[in-house]
C-alpha positions as CSV (number, residue, x, y, z in Angstrom):
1,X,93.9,69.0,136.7
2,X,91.0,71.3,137.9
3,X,87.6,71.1,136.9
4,X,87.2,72.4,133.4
5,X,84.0,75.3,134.1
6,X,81.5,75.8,131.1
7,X,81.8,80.0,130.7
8,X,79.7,82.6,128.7
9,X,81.8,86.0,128.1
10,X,79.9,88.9,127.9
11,X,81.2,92.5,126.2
12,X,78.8,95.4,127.1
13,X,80.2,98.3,124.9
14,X,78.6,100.6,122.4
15,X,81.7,100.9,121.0
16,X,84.1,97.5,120.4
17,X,83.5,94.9,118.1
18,X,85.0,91.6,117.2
19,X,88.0,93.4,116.4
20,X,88.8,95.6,119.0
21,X,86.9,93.7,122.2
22,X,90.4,93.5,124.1
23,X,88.6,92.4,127.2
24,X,86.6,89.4,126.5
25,X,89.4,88.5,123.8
26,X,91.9,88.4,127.3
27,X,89.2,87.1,129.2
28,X,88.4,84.1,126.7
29,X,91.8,83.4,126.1
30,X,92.7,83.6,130.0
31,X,89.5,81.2,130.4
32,X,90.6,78.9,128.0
33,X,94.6,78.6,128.7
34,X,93.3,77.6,132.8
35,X,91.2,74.7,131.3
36,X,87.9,76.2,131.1
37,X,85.6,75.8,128.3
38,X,83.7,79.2,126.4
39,X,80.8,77.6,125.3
40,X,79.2,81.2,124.0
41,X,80.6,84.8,123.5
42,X,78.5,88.3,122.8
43,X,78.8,91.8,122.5
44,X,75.6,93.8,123.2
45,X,75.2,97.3,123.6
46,X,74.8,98.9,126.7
47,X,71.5,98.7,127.5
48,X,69.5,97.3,130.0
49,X,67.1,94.6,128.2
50,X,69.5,93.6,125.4
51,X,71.9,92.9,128.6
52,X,69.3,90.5,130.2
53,X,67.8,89.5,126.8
54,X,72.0,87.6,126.5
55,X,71.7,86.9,130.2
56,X,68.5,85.2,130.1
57,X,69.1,82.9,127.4
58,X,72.2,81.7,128.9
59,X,70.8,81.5,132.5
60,X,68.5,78.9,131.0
61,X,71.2,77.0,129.5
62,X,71.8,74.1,130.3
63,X,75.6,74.5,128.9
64,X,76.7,77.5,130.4
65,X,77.9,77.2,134.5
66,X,79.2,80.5,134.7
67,X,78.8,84.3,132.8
68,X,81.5,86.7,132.9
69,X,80.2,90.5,131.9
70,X,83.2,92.8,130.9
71,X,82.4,96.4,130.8
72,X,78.8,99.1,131.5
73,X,80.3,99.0,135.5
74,X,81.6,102.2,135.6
75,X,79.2,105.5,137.0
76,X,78.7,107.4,133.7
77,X,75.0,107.5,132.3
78,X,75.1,105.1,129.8
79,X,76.9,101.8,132.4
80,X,74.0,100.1,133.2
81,X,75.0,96.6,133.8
82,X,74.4,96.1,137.2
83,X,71.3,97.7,136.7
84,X,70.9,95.2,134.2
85,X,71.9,92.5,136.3
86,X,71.3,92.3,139.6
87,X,67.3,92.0,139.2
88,X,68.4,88.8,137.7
89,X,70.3,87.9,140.7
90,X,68.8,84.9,143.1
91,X,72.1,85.6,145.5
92,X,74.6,88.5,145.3
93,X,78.2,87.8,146.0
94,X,78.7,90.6,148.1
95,X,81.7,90.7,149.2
96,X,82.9,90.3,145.3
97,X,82.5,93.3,144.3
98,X,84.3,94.8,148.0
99,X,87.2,92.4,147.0
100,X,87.6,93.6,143.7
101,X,87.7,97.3,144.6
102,X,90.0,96.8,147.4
103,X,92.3,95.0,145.1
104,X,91.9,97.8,142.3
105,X,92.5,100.6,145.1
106,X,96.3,99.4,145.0
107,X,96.1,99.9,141.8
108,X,94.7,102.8,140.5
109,X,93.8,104.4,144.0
110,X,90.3,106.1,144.7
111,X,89.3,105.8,140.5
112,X,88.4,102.4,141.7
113,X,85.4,104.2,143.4
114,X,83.5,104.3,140.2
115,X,83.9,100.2,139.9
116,X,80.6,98.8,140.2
117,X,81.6,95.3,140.1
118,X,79.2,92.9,141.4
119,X,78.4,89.1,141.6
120,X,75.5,86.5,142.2
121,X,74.4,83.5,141.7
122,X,70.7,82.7,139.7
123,X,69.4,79.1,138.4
124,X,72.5,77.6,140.2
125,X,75.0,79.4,137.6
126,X,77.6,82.0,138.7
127,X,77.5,85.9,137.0
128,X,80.6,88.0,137.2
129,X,80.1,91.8,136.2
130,X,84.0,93.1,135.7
131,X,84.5,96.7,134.5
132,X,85.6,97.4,130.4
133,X,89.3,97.9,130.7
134,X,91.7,94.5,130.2
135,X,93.3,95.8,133.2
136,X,90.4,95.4,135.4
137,X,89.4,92.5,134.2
138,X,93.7,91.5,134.8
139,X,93.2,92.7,138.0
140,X,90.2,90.0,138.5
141,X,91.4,87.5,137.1
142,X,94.3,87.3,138.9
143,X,93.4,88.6,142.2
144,X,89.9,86.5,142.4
145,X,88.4,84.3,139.5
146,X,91.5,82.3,138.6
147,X,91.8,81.0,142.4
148,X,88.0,80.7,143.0
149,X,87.6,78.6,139.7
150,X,89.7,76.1,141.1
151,X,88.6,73.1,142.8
152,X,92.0,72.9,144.9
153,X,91.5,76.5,146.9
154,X,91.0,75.7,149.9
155,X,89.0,76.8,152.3
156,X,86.4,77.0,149.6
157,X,86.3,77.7,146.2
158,X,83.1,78.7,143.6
159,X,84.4,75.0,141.3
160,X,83.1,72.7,143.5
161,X,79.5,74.4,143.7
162,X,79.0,72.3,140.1
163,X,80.1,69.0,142.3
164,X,76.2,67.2,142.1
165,X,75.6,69.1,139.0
């Protein structure tokens, strides 16, 4: 079995709630069925200080290993989660957010342009900023996070950073 991970979903929406938060629900649920555990789960608005108001307490957490943001990505006026984010940031995963729009560009072609999905590391836990839409966050999932969560990809893999932890 692979390591279990400790995760944090994140839903940055003005809009969704509880009841209609589609992306963390699929995220959570996708989390949970690979053997991870969600030790905490938020919606915030989209705004830049309640985003790192979440982000902070759960950088300091002992509990939490890894965050996943869903949604604020995109280019319009009121996506601000990198923004939010990458101050944060002791190390950016930079070629994350390359990977994800070059996966997405089979997808939904040049839209993916607007992606502003980025990645980093801070206080030795992992932060994963996905765009709104369950099929983004699909399209991460699958394409990325499910394979880097686990301690058998080889040549390297994001699991085994928690090895000494």
């Amino acid at each position: 079995m692979s390591k279990s991970l400790k995760c944090a979903v994140l839903t940055v929406s003005d809009t969704r709630d509880a009841g209609t938060d589609t992306s963390g629900n699929y995220l959570a649920e996708t989390l949970a069925r690979a053997g991870h555990e969600v030790v905490a789960r938020q919606i915030v608005k989209d705004d830049i200080y309640r985003i790192r108001k979440v982000l902070s307490d759960w950088i300091a957490d002992d509990c939490v290993q890894v965050i996943i943001t869903t949604g604020g990505t995109g280019f319009s006026h009121r996506d601000s989660t990198p923004e939010a984010v990458l101050p944060l940031l002791d190390k950016e995963i930079t070629g994350f957010g390359e990977l994800f729009r070059y996966i997405s560009f089979k997808e939904i072609g040049s839209a993916t342009l607007q992606s502003r999905a980025v990645a980093g590391q801070v206080n030795r836990k992992l932060v994963f900023c996905l765009p709104g839409s369950t099929h983004a966050c699909e399209t991460a999932w699958e394409g990325i996070l499910k394979h880097q969560f686990d301690e058998t990809t080889k040549p390297c893999n994001f699991a085994t950073q928690f090895d000494d932890a």
